[in-house]
One Martini backbone bead per residue (centre of mass of N, CA, C, O) as a GRO file, in nm:
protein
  272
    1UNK     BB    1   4.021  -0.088  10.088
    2UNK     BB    2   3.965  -0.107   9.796
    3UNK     BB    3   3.675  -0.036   9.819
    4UNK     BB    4   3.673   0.232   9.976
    5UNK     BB    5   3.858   0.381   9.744
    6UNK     BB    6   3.617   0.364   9.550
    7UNK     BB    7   3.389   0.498   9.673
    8UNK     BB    8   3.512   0.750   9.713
    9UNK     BB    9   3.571   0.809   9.375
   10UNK     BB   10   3.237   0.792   9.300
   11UNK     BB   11   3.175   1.026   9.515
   12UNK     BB   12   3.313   1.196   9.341
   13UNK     BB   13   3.214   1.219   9.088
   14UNK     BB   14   2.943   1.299   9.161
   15UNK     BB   15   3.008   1.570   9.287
   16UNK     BB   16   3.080   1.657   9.027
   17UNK     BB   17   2.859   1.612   8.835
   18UNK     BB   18   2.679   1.818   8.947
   19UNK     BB   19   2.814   2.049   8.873
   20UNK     BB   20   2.873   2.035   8.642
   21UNK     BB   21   2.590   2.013   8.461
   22UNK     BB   22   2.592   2.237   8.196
   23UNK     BB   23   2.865   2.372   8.257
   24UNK     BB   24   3.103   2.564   8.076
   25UNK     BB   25   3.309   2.447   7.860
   26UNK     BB   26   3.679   2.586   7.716
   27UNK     BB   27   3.876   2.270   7.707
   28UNK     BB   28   3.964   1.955   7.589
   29UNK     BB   29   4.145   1.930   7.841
   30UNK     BB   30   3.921   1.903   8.056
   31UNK     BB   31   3.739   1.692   7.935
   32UNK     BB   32   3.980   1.458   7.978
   33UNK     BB   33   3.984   1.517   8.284
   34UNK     BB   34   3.650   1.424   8.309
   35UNK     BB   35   3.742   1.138   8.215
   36UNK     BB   36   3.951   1.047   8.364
   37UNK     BB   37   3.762   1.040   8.655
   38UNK     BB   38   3.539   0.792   8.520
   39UNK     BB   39   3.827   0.569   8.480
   40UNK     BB   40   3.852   0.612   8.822
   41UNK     BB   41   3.589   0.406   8.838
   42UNK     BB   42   3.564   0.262   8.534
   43UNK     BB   43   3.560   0.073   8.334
   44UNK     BB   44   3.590   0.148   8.015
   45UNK     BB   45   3.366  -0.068   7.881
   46UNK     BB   46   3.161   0.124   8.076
   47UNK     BB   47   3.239   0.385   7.872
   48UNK     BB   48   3.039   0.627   7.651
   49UNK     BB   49   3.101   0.856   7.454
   50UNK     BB   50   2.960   1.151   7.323
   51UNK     BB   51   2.973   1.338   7.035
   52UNK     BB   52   2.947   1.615   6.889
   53UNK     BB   53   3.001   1.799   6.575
   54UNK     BB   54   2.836   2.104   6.577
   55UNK     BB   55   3.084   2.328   6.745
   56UNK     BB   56   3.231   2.089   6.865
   57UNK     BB   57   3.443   1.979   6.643
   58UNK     BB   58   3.296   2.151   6.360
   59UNK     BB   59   3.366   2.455   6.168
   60UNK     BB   60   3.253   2.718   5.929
   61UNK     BB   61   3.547   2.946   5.854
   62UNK     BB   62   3.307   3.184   5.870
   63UNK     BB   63   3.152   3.443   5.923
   64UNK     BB   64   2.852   3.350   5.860
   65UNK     BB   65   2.913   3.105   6.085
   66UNK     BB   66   2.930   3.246   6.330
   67UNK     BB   67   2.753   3.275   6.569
   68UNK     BB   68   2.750   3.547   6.685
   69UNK     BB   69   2.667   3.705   6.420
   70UNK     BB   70   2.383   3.548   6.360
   71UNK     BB   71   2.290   3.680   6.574
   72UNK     BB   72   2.333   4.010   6.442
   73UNK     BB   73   2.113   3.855   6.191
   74UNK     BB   74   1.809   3.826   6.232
   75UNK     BB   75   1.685   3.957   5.978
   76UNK     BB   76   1.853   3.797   5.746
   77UNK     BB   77   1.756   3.506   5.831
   78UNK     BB   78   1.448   3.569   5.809
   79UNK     BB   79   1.475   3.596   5.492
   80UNK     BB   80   1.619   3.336   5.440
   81UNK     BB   81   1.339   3.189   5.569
   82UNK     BB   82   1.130   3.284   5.391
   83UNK     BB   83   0.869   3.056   5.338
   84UNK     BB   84   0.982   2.792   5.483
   85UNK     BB   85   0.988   2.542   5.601
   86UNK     BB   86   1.113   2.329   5.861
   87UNK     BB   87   1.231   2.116   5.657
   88UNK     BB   88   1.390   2.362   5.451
   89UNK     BB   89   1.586   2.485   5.715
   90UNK     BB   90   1.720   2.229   5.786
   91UNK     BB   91   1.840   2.200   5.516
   92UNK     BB   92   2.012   2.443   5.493
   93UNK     BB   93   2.145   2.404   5.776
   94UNK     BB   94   2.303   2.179   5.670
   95UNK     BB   95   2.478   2.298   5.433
   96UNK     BB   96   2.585   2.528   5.581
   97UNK     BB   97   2.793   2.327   5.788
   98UNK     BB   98   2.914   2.210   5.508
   99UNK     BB   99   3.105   2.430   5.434
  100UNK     BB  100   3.345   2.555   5.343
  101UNK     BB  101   3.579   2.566   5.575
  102UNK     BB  102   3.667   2.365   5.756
  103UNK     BB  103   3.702   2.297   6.147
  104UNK     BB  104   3.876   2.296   6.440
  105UNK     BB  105   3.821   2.408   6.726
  106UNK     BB  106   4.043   2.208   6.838
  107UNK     BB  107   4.334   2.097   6.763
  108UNK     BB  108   4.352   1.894   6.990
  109UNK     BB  109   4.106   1.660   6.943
  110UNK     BB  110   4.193   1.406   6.770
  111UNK     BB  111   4.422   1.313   7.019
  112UNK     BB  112   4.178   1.280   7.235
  113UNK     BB  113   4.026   1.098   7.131
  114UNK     BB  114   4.257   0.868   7.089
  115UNK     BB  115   4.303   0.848   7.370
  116UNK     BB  116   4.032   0.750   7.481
  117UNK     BB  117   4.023   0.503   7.307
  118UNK     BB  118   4.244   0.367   7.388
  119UNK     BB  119   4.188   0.321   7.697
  120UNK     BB  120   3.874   0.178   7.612
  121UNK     BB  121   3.668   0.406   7.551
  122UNK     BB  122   3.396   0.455   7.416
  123UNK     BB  123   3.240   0.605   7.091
  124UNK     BB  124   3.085   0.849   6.928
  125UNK     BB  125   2.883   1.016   6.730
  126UNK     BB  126   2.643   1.268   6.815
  127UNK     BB  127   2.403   1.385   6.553
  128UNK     BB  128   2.117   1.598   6.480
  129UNK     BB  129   2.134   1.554   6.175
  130UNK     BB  130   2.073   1.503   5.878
  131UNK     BB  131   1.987   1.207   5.700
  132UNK     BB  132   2.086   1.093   5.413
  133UNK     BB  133   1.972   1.214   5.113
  134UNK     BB  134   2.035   1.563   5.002
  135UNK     BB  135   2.060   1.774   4.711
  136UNK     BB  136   2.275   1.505   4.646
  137UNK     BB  137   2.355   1.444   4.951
  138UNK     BB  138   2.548   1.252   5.166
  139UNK     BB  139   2.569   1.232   5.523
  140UNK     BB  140   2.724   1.003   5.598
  141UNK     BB  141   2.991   1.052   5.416
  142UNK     BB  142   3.089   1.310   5.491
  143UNK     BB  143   3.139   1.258   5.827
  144UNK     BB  144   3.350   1.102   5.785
  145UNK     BB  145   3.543   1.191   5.571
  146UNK     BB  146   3.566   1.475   5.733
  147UNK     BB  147   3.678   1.395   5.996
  148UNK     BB  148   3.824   1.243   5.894
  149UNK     BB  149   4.099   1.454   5.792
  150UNK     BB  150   4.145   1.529   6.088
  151UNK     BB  151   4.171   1.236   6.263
  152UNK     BB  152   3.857   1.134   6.308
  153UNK     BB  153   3.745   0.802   6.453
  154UNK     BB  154   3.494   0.591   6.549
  155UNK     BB  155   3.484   0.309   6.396
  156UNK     BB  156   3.611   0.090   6.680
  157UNK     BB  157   3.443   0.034   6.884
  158UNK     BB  158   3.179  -0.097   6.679
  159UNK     BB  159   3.303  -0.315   6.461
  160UNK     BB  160   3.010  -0.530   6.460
  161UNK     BB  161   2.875  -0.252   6.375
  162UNK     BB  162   2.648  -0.234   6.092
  163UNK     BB  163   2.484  -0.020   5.930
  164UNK     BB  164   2.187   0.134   5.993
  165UNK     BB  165   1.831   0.211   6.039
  166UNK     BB  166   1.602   0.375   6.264
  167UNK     BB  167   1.240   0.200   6.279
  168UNK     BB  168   1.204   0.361   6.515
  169UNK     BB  169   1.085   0.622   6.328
  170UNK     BB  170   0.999   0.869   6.198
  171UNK     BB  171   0.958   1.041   5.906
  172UNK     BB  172   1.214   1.292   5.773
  173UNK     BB  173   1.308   1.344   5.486
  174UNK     BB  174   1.291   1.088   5.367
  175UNK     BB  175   1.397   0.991   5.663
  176UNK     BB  176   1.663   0.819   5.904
  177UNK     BB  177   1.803   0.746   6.137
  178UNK     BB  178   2.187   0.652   6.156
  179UNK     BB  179   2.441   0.411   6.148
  180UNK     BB  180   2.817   0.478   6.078
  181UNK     BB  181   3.100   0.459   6.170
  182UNK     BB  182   3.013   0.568   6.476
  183UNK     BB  183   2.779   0.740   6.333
  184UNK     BB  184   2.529   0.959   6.498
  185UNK     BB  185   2.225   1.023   6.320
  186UNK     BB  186   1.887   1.220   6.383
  187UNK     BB  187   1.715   1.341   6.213
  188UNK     BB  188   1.579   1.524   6.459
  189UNK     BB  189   1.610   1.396   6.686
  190UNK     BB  190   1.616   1.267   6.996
  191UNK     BB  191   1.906   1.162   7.107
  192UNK     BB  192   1.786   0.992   7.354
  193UNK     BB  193   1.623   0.795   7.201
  194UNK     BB  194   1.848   0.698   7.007
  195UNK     BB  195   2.042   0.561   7.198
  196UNK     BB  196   1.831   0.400   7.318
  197UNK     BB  197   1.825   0.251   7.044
  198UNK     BB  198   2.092   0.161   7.034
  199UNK     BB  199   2.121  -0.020   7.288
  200UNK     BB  200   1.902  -0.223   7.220
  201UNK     BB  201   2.040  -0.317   6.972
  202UNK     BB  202   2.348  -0.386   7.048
  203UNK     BB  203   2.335  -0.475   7.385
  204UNK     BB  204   2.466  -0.202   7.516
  205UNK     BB  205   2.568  -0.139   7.842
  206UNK     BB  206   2.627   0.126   8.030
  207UNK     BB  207   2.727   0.293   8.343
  208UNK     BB  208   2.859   0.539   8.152
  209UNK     BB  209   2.779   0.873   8.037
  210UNK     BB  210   2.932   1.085   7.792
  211UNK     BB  211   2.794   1.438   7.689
  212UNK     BB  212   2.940   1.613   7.457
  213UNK     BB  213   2.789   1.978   7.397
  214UNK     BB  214   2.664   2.281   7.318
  215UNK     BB  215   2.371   2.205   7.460
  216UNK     BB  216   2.211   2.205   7.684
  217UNK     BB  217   1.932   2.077   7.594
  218UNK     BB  218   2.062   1.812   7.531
  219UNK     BB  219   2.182   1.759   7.842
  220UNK     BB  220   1.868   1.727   7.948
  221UNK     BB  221   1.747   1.508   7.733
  222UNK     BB  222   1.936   1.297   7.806
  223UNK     BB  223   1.915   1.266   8.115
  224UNK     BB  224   1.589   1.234   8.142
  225UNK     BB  225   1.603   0.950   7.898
  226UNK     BB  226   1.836   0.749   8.100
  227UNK     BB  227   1.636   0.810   8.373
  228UNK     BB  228   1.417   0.645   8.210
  229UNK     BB  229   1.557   0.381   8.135
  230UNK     BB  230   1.812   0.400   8.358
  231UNK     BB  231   1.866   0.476   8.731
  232UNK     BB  232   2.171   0.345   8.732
  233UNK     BB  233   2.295   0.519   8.507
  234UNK     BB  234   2.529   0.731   8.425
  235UNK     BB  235   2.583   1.080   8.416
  236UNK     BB  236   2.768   1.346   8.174
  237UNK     BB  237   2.750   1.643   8.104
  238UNK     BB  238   2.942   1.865   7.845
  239UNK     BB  239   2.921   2.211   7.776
  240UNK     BB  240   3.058   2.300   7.518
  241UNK     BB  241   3.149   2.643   7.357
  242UNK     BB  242   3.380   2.763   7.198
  243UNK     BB  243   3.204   2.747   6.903
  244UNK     BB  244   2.993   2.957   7.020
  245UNK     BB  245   3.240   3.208   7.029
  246UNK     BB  246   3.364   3.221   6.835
  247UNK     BB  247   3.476   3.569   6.651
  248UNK     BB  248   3.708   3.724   6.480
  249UNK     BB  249   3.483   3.785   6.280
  250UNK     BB  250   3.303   4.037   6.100
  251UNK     BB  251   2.979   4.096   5.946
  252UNK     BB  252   2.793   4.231   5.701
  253UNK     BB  253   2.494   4.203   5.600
  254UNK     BB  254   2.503   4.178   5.350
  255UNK     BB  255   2.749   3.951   5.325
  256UNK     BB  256   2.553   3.761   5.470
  257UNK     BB  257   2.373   3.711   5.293
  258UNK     BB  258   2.533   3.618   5.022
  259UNK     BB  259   2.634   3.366   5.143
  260UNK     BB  260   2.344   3.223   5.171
  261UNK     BB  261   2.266   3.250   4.846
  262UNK     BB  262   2.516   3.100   4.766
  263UNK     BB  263   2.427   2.850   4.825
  264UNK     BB  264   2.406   2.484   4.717
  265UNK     BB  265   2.046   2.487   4.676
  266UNK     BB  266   1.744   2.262   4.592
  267UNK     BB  267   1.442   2.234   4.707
  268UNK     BB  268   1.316   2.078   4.446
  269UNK     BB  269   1.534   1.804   4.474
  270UNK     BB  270   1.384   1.700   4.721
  271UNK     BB  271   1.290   1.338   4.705
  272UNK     BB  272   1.364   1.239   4.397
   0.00000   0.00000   0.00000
């Protein structure tokens, strides 16, 4: 009868991530609620969530970070990033996701990952962020410290694994993906490779795994990924929107232009 029950419960699983799968979710207690489904089927110990970051997590609380404005002002950022290369477009962008006042999309967020933890559910947070110093910046030290200061942290899931440097990735902006107190930064490479980098060096084989992003392309680059690595492992996209919709307030050209012309960076000092 058990054997039964877990079965049906496995195949509801199924058909709920199918539907799943990249669909927009717009409040971290759905979120919550299709990871409780997911423990309802796999042993805590055997699910892996993996959380972005950026807009994820967190976003930096001015008119000229909310996504809604950027959008609305593309001659501006093409100014702004006119003449760089895609390699120093990429340290702007990097710098301006760090800047003051950060906020959690979600009151709730931290709350939410602590009971996931508590759970037995292994957690990670996994940016596509640079990684390493650049501009001044330390960039594992900023995400840990930054996460912790709202009461999120990563770092009790792997904690027999020490922070490491994944040397099978090319360098980019003289650095390399890197693992740091449950935080993986890819250094702009696909998170997909640098995850299943992640299990074959820690020896962790998850048979679910379910990725929170905000951007659809990445849950679909995991899940090809995966389905490529081991075509037994369970996968659920959860596409969260909200940080990418958030703008309660609009922003006009000069004061957006303004705003990023002001960014604290250096791109002579990059590599030095």
């Amino acid at each position: 009868m058990k054997a039964l029950l877990k079965f049906v419960l496995l195949w509801a699983v199924l058909m709920r991530v199918g539907s799943l799968q990249g669909q927009p979710i717009c409040s971290f207690k759905e979120i919550e609620s299709e990871i409780d489904s997911v423990r309802a089927v796999h042993r805590p110990e055997d699910v892996l969530v993996l959380f972005d970051v950026n807009y994820t997590l967190l976003f930096v609380d001015h008119p000229a970070m909310y996504i809604p404005n950027i959008k609305q002002h593309p001659i501006e950022m093409q100014v702004i990033m006119q003449g760089l290369s895609k390699e120093e477009q990429n340290i702007v962008i990097g710098l301006a996701t760090k800047a003051e006042p950060q906020r959690v999309v979600e009151e709730s967020i931290p709350g939410t990952i602590q009971r996931i933890k508590n759970s037995g559910v292994k957690v990670l947070a996994l940016s596509a962020a640079l990684s390493g110093m650049f501009c001044g910046l330390d960039s594992e030290e900023w995400f840990y410290s930054t996460l912790k200061s709202f009461d999120i942290d990563f770092s009790s899931s792997f904690q027999n694994i020490d922070s490491f440097t994944f040397n099978d990735f090319p360098l980019y902006n003289n650095s390399l993906p890197t693992y740091n107190k449950g935080i993986v930064l890819t250094n702009k490479c696909d998170k997909g490779a640098v995850l299943v980098s992640f299990l074959k060096r820690t020896g962790y084989h998850p048979k679910m795994v379910v990725l929170v992003d905000n951007k659809k392309a990445n849950i679909e680059e995991m899940e090809a990924t995966l389905k490529a690595f081991d075509p037994q492992m369970g996968f659920m996209g959860l596409n969260y929107s909200r940080g990418q919709e958030y703008a309660p307030q609009n922003i006009d050209g000069d004061s957006f232009l303004k705003w990023w012309r002001l960014l604290p960076f250096n791109l002579t000092y990059v590599g030095e």
